[in-house]
CHARMM-style PDB file with segment names, atoms N, HN, CA, C and O in Angstrom:
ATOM      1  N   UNK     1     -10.291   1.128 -27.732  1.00  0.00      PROA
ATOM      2  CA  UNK     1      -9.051   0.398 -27.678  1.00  0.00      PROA
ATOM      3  C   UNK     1      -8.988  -0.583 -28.855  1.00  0.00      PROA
ATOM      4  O   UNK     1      -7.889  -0.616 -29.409  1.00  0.00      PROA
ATOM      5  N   UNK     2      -9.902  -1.361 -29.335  1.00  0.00      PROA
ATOM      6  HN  UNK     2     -10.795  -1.334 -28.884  1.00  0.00      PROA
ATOM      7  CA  UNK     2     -10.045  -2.012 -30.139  1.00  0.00      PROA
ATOM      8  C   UNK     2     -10.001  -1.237 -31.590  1.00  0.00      PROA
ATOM      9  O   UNK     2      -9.445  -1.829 -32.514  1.00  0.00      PROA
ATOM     10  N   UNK     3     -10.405  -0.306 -31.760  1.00  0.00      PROA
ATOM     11  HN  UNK     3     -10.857   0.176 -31.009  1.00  0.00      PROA
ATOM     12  CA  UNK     3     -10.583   0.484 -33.182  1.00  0.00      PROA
ATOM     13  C   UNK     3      -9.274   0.411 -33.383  1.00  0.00      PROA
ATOM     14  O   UNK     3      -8.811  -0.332 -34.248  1.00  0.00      PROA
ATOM     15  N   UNK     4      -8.481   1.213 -32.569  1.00  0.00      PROA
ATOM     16  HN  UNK     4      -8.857   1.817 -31.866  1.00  0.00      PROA
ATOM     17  CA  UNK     4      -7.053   1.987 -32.700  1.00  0.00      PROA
ATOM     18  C   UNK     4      -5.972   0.138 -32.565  1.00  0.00      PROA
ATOM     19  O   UNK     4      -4.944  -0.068 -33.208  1.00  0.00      PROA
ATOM     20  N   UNK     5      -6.557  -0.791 -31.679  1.00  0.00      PROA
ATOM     21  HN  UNK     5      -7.392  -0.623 -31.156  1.00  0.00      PROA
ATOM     22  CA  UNK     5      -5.234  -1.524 -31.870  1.00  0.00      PROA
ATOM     23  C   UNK     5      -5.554  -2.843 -33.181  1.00  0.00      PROA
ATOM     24  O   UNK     5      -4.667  -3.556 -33.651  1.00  0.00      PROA
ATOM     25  N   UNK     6      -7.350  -2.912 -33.648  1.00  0.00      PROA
ATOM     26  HN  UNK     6      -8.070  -2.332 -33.266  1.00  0.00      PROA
ATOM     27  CA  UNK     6      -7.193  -4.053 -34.195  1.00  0.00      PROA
ATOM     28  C   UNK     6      -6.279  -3.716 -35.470  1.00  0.00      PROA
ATOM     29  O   UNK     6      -5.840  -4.725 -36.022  1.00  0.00      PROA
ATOM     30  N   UNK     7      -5.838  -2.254 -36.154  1.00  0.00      PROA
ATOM     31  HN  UNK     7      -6.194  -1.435 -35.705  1.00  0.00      PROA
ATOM     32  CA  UNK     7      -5.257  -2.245 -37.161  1.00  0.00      PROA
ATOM     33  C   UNK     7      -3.970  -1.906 -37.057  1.00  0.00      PROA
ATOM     34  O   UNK     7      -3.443  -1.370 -38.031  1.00  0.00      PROA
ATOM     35  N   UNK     8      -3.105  -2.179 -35.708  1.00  0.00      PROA
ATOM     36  HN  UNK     8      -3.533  -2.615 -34.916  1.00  0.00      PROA
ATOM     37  CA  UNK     8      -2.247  -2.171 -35.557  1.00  0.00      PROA
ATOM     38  C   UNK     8      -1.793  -3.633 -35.693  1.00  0.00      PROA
ATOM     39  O   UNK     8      -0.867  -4.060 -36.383  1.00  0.00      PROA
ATOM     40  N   UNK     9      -2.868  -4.505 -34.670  1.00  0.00      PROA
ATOM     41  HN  UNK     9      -3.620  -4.158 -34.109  1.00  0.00      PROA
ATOM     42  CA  UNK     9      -2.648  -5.984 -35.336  1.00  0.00      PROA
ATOM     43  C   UNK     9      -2.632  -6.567 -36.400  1.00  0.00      PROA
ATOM     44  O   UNK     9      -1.981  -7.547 -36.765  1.00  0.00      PROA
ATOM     45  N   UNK    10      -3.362  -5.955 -36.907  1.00  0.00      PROA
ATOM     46  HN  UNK    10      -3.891  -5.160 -36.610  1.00  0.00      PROA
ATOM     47  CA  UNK    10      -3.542  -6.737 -38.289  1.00  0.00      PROA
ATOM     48  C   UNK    10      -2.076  -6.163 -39.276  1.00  0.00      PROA
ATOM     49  O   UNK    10      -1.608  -6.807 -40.216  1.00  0.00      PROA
ATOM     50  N   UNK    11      -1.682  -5.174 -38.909  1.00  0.00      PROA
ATOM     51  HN  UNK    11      -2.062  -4.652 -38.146  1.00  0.00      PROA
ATOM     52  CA  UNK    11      -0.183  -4.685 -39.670  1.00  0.00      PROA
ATOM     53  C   UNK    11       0.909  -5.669 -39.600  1.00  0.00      PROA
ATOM     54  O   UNK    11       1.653  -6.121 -40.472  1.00  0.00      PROA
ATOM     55  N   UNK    12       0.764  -5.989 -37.708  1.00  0.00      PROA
ATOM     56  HN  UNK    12       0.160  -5.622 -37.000  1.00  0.00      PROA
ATOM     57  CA  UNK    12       1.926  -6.990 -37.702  1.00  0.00      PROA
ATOM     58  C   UNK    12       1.882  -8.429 -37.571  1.00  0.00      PROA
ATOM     59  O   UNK    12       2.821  -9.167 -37.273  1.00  0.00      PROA
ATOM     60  N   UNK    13       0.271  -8.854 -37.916  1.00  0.00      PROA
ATOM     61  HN  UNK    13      -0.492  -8.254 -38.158  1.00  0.00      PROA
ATOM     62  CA  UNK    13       0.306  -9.906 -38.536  1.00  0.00      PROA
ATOM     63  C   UNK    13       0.671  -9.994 -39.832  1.00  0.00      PROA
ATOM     64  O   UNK    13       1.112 -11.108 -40.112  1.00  0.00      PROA
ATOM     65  N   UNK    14       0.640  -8.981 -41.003  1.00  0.00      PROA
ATOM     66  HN  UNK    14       0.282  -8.076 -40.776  1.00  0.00      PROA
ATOM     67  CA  UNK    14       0.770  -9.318 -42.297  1.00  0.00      PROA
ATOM     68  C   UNK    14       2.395  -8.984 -42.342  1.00  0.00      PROA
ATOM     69  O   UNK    14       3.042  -9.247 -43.356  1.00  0.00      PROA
ATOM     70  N   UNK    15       2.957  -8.435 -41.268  1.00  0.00      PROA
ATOM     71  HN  UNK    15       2.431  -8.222 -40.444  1.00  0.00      PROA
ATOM     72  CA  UNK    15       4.396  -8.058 -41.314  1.00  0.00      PROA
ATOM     73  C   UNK    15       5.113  -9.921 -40.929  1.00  0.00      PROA
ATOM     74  O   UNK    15       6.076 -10.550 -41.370  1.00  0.00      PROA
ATOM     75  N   UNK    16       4.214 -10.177 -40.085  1.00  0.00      PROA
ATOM     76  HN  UNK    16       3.432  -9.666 -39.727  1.00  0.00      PROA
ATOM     77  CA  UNK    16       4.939 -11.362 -39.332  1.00  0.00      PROA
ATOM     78  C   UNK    16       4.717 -12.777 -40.784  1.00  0.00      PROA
ATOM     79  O   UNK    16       5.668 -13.507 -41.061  1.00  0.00      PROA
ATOM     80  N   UNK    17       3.887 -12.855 -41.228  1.00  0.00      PROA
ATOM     81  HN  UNK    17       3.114 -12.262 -41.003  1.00  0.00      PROA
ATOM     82  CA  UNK    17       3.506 -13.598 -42.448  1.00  0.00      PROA
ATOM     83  C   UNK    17       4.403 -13.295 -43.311  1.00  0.00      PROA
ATOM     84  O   UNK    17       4.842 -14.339 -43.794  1.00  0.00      PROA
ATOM     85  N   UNK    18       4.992 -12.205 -43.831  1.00  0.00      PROA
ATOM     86  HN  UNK    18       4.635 -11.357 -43.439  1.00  0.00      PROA
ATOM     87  CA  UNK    18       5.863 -11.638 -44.849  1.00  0.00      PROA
ATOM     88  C   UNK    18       7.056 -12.244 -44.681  1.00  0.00      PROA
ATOM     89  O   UNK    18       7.583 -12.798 -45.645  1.00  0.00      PROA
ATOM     90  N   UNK    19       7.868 -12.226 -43.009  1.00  0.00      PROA
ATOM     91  HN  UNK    19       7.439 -11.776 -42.225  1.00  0.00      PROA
ATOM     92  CA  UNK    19       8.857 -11.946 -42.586  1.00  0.00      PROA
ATOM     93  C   UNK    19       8.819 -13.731 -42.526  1.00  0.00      PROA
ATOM     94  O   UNK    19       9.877 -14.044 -41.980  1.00  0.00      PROA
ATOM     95  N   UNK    20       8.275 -14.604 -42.760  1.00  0.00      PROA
ATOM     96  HN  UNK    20       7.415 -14.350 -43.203  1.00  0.00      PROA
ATOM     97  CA  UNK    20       7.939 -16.256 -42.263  1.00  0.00      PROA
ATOM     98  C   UNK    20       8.413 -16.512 -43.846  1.00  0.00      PROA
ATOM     99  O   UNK    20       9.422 -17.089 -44.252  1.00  0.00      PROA
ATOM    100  N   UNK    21       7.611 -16.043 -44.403  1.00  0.00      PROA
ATOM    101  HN  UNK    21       6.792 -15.574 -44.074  1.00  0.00      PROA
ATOM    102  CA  UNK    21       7.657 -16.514 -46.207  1.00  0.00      PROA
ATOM    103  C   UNK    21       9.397 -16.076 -46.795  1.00  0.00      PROA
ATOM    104  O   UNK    21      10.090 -16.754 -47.553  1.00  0.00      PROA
ATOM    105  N   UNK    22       9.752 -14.757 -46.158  1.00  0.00      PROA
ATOM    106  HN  UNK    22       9.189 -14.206 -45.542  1.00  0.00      PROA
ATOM    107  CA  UNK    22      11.149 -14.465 -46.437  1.00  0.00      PROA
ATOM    108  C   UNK    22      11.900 -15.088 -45.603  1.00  0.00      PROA
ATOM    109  O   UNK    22      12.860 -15.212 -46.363  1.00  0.00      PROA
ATOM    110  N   UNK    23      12.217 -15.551 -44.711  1.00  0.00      PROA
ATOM    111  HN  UNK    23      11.437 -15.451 -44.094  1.00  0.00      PROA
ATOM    112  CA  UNK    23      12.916 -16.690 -44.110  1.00  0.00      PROA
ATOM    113  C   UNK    23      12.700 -17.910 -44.323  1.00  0.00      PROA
ATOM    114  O   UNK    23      13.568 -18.698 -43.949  1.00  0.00      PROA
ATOM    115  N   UNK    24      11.575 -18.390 -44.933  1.00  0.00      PROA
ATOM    116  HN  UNK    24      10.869 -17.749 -45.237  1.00  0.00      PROA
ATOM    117  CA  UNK    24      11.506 -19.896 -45.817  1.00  0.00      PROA
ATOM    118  C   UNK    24      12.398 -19.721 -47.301  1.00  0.00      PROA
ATOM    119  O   UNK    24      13.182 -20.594 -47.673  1.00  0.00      PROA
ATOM    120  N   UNK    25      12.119 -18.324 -48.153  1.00  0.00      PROA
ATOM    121  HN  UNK    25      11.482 -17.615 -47.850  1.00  0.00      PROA
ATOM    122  CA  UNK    25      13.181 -18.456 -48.823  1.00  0.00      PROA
ATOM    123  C   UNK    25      14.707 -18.654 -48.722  1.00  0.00      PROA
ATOM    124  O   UNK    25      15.327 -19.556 -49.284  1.00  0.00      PROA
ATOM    125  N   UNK    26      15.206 -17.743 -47.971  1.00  0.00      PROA
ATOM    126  HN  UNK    26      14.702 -17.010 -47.513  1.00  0.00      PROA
ATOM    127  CA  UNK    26      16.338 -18.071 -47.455  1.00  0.00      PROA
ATOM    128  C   UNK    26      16.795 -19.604 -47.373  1.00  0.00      PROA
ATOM    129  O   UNK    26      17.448 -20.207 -48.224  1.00  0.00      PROA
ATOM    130  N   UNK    27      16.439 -19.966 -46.485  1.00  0.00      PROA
ATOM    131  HN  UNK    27      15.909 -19.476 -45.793  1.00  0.00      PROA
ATOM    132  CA  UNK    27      16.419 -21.258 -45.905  1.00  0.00      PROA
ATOM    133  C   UNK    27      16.252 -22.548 -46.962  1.00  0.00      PROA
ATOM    134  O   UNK    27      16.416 -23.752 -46.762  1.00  0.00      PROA
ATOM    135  N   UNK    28      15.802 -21.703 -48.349  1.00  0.00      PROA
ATOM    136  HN  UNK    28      15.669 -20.725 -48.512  1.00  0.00      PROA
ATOM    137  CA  UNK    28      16.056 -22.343 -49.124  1.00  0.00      PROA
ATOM    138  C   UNK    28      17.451 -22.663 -49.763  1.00  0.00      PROA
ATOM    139  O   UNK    28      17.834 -23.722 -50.259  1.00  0.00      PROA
ATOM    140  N   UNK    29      18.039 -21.598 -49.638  1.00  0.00      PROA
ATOM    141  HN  UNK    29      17.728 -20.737 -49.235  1.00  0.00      PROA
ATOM    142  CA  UNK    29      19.411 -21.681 -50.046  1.00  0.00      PROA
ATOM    143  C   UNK    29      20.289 -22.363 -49.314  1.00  0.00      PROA
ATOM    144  O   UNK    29      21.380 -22.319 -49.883  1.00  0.00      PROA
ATOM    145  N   UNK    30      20.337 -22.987 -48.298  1.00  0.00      PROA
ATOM    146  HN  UNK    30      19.451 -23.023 -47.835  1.00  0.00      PROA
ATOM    147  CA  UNK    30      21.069 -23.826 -47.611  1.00  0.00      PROA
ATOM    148  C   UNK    30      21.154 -22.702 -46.227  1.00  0.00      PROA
ATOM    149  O   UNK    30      20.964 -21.509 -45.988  1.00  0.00      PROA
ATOM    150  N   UNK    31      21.663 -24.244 -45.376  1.00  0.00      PROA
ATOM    151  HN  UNK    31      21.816 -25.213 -45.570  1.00  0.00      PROA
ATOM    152  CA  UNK    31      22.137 -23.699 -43.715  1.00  0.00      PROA
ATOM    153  C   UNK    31      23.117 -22.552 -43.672  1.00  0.00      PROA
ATOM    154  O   UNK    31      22.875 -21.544 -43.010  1.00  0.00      PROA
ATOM    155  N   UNK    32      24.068 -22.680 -44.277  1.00  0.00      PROA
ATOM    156  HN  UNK    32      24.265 -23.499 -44.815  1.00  0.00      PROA
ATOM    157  CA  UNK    32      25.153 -21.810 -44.520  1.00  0.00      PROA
ATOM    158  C   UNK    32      24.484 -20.363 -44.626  1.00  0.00      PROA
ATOM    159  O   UNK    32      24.635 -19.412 -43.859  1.00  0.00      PROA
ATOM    160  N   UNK    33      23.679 -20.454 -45.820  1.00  0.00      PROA
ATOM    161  HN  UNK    33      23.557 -21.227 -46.443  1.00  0.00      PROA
ATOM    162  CA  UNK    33      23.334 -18.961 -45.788  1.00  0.00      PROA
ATOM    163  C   UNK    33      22.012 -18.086 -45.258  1.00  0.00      PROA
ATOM    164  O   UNK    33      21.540 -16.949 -45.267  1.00  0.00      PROA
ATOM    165  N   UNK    34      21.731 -19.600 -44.737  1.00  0.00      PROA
ATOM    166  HN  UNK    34      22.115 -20.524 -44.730  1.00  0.00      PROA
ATOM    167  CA  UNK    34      20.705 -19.086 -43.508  1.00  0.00      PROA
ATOM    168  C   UNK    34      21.420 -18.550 -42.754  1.00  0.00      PROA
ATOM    169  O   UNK    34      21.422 -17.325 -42.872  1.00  0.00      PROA
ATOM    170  N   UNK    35      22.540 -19.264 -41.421  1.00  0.00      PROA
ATOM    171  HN  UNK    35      22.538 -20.259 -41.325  1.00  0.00      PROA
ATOM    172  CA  UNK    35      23.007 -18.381 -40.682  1.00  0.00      PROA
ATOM    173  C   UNK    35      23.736 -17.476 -40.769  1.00  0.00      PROA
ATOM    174  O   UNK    35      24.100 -17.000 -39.693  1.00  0.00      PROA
ATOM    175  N   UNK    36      24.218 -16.902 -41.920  1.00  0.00      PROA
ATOM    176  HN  UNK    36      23.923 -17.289 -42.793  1.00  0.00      PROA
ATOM    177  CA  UNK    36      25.212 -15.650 -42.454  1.00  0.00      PROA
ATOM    178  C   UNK    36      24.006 -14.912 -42.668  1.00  0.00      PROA
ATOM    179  O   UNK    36      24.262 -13.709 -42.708  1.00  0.00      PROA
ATOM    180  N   UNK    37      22.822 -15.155 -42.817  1.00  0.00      PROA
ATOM    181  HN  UNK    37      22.613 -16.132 -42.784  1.00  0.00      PROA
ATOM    182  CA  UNK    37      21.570 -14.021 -43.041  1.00  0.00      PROA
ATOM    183  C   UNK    37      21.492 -13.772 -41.626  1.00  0.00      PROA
ATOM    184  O   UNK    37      21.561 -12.591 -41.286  1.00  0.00      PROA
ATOM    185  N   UNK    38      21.376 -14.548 -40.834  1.00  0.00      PROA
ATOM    186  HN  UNK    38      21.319 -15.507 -41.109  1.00  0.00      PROA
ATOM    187  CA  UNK    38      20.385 -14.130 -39.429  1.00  0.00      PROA
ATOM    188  C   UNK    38      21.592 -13.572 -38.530  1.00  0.00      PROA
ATOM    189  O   UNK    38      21.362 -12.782 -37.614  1.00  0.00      PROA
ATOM    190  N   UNK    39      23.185 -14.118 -38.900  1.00  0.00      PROA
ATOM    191  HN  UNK    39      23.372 -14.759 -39.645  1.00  0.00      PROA
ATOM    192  CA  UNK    39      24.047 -13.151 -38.211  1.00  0.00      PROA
ATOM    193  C   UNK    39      23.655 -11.809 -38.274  1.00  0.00      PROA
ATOM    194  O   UNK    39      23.373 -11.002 -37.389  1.00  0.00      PROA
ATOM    195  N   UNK    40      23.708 -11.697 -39.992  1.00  0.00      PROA
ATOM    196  HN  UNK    40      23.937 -12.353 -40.711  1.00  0.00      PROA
ATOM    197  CA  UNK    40      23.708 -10.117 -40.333  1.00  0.00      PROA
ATOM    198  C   UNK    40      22.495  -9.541 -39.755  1.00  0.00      PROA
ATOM    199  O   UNK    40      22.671  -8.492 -39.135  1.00  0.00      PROA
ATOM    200  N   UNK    41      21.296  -9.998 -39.821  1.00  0.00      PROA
ATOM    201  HN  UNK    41      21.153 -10.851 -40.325  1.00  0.00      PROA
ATOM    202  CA  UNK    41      20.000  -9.893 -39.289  1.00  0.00      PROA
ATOM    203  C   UNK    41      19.891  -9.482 -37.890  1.00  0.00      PROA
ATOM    204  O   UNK    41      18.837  -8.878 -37.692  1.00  0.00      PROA
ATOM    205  N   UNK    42      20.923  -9.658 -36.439  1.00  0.00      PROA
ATOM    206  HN  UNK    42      21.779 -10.149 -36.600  1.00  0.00      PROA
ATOM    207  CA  UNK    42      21.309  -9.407 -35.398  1.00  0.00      PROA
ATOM    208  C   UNK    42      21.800  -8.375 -35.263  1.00  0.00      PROA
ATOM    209  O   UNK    42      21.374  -7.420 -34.613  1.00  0.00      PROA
ATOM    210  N   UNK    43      23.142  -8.500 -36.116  1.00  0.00      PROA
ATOM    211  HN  UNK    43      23.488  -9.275 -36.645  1.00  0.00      PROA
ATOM    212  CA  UNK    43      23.704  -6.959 -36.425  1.00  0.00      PROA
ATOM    213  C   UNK    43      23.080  -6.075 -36.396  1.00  0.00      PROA
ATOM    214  O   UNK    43      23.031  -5.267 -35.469  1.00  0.00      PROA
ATOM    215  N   UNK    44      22.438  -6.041 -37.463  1.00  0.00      PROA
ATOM    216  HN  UNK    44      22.478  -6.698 -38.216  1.00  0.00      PROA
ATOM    217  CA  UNK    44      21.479  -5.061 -38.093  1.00  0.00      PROA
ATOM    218  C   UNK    44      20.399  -3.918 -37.088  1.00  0.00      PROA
ATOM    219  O   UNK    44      20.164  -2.710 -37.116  1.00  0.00      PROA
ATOM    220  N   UNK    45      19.843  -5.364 -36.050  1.00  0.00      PROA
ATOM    221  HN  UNK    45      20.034  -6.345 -36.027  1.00  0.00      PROA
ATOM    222  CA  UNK    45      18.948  -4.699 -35.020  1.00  0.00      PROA
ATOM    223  C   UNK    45      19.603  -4.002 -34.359  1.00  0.00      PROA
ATOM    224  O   UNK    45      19.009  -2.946 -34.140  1.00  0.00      PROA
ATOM    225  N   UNK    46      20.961  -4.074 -33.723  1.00  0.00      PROA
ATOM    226  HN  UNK    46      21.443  -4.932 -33.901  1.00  0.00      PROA
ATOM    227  CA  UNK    46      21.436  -3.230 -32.790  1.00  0.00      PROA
ATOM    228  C   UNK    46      21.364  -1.526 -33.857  1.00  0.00      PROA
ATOM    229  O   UNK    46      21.237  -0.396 -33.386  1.00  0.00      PROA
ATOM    230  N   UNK    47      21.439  -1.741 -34.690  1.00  0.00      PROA
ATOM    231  HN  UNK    47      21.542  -2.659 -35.073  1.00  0.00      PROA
ATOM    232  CA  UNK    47      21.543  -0.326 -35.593  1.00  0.00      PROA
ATOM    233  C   UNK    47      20.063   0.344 -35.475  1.00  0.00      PROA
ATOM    234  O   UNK    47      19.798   1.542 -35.568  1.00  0.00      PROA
ATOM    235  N   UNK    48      19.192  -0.708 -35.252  1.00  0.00      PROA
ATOM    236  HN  UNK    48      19.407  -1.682 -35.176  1.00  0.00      PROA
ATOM    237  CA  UNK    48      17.520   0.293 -35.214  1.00  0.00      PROA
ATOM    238  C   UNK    48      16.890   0.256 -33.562  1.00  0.00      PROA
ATOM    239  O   UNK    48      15.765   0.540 -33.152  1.00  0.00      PROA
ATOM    240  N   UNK    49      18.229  -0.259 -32.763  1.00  0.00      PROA
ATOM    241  HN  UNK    49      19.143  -0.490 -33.097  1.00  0.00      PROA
ATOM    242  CA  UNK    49      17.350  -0.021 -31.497  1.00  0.00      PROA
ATOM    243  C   UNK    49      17.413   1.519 -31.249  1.00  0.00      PROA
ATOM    244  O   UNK    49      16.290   1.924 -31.548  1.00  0.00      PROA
ATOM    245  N   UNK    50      17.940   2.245 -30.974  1.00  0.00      PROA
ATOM    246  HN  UNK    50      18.852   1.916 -30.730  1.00  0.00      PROA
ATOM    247  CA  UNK    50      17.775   3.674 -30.696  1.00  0.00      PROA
ATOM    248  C   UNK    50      16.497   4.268 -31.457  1.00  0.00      PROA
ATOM    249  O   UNK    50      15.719   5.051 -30.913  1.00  0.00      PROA
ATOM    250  N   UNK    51      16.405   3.955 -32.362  1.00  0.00      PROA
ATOM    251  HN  UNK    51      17.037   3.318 -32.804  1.00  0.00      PROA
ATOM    252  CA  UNK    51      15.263   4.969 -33.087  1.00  0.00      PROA
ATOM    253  C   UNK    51      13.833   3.934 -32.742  1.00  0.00      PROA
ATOM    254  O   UNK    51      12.709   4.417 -32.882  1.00  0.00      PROA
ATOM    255  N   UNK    52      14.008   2.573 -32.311  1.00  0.00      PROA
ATOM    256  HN  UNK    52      14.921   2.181 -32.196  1.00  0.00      PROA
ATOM    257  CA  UNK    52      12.667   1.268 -32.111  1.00  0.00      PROA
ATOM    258  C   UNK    52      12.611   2.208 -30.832  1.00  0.00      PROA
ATOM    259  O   UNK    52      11.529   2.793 -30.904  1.00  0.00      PROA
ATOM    260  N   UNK    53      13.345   2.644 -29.610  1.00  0.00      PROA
ATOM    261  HN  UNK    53      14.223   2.170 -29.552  1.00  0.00      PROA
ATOM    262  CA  UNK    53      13.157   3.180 -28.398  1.00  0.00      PROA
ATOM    263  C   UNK    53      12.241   3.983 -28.136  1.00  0.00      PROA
ATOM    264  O   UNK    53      11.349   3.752 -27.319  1.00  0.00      PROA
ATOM    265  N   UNK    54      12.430   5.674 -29.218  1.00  0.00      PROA
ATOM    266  HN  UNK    54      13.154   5.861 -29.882  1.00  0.00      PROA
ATOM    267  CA  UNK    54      12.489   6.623 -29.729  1.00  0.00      PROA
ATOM    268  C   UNK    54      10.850   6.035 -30.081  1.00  0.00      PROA
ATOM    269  O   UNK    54      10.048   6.418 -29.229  1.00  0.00      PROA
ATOM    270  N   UNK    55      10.386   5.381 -30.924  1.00  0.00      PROA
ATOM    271  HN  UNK    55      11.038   5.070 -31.616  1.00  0.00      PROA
ATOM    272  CA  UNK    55       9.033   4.821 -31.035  1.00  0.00      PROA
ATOM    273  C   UNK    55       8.092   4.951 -29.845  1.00  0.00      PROA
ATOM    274  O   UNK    55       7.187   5.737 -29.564  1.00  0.00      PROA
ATOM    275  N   UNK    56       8.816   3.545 -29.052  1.00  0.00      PROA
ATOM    276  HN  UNK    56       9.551   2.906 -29.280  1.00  0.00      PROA
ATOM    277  CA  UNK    56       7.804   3.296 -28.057  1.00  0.00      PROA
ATOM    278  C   UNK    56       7.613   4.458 -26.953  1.00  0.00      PROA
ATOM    279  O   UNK    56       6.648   4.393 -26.191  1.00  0.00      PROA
ATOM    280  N   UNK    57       8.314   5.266 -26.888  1.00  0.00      PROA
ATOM    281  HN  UNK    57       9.098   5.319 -27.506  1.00  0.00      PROA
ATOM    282  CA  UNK    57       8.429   6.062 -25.762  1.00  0.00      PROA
ATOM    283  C   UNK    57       7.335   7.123 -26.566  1.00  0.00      PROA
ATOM    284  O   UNK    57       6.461   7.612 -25.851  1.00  0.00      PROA
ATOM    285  N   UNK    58       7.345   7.453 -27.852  1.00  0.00      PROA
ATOM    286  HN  UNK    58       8.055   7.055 -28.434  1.00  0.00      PROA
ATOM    287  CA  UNK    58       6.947   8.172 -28.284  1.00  0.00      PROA
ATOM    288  C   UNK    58       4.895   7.753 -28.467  1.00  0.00      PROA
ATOM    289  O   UNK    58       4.054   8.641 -28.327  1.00  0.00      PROA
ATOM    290  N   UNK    59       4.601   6.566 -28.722  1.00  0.00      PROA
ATOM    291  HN  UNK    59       5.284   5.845 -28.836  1.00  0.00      PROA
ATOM    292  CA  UNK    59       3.792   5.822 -28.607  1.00  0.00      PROA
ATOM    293  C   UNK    59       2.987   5.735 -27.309  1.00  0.00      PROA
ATOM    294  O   UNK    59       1.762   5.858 -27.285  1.00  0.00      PROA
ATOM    295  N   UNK    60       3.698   5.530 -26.299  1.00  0.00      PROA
ATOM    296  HN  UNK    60       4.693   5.430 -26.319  1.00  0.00      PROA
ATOM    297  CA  UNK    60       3.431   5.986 -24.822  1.00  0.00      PROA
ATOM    298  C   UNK    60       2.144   7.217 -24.826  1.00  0.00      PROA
ATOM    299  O   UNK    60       0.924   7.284 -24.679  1.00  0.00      PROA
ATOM    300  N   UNK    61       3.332   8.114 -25.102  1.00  0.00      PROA
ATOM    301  HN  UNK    61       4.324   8.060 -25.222  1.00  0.00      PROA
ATOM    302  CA  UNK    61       2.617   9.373 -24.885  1.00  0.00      PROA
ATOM    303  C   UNK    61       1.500   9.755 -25.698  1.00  0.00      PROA
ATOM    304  O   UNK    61       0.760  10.682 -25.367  1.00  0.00      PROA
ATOM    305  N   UNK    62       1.290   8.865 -27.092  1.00  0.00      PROA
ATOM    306  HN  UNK    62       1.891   8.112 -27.360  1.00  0.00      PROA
ATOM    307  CA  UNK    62       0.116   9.524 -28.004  1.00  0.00      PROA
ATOM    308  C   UNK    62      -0.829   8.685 -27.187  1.00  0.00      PROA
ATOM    309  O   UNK    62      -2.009   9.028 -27.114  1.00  0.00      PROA
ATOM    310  N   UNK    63      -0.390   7.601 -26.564  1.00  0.00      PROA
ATOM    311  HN  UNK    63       0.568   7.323 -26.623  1.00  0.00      PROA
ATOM    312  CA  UNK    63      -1.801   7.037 -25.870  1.00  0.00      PROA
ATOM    313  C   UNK    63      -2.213   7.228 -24.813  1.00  0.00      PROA
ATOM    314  O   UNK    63      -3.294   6.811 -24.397  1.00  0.00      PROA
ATOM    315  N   UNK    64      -1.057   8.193 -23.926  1.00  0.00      PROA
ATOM    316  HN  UNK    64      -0.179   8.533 -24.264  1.00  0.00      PROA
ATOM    317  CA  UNK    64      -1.722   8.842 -22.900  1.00  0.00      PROA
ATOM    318  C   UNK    64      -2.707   9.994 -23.407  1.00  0.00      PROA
ATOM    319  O   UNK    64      -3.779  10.094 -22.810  1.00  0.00      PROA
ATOM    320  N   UNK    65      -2.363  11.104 -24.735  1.00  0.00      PROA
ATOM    321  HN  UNK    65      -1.493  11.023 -25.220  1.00  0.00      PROA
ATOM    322  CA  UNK    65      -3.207  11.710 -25.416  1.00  0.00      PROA
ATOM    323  C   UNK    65      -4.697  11.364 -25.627  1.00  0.00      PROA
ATOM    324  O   UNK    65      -5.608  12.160 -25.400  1.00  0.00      PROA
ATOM    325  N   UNK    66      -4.891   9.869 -26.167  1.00  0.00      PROA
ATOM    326  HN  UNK    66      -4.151   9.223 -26.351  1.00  0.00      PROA
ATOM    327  CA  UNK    66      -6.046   9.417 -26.640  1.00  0.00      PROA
ATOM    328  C   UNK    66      -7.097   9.181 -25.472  1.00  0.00      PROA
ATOM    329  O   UNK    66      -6.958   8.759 -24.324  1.00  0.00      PROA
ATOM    330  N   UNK    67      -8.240   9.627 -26.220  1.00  0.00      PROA
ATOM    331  HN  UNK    67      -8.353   9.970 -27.153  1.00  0.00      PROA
ATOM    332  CA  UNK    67      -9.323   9.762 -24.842  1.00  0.00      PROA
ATOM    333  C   UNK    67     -10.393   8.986 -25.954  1.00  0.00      PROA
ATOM    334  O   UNK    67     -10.677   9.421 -27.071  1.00  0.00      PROA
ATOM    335  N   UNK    68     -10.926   7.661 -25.303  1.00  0.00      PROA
ATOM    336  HN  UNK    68     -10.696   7.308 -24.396  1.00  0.00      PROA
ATOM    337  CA  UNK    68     -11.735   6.927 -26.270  1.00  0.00      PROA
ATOM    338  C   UNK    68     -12.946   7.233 -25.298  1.00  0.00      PROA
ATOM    339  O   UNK    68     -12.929   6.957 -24.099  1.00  0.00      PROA
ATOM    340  N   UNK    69     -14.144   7.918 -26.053  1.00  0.00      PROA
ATOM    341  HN  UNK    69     -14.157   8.142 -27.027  1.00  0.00      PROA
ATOM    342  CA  UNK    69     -15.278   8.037 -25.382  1.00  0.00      PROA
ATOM    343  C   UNK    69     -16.475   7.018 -25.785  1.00  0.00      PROA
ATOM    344  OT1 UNK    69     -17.557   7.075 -25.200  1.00  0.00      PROA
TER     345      UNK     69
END
């Protein structure tokens, strides 16, 4: 369990670090276009939930597959 998830963690820690440093830029540019980013940023997710679904469901099943001996 650990093999297979510590490098899943470690992906979305360096995703979550990325995604911190690109929203400090932003945020550099003023309030204004902070929240016209994170509107669009809302938007946006409703466009990748079907296929984020499509993931986990799919994810499910490779780990019912996996047999860690």
């Amino acid at each position: 369990m650990f093999r297979i998830g510590s490098l899943a963690a470690l992906e979305r820690l360096v995703f979550a670090i990325g995604n911190n440093a690109y929203i400090a830029f932003i945020a550099r540019c003023g309030e204004v276009a902070l929240a016209a980013h994170q509107i669009g940023i809302r938007i946006e997710s409703f466009i990748y939930m079907p296929g984020f679904a499509f993931t986990v469901a799919a994810s499910a099943l490779v780990g019912q597959r996996i047999r860690l001996w």
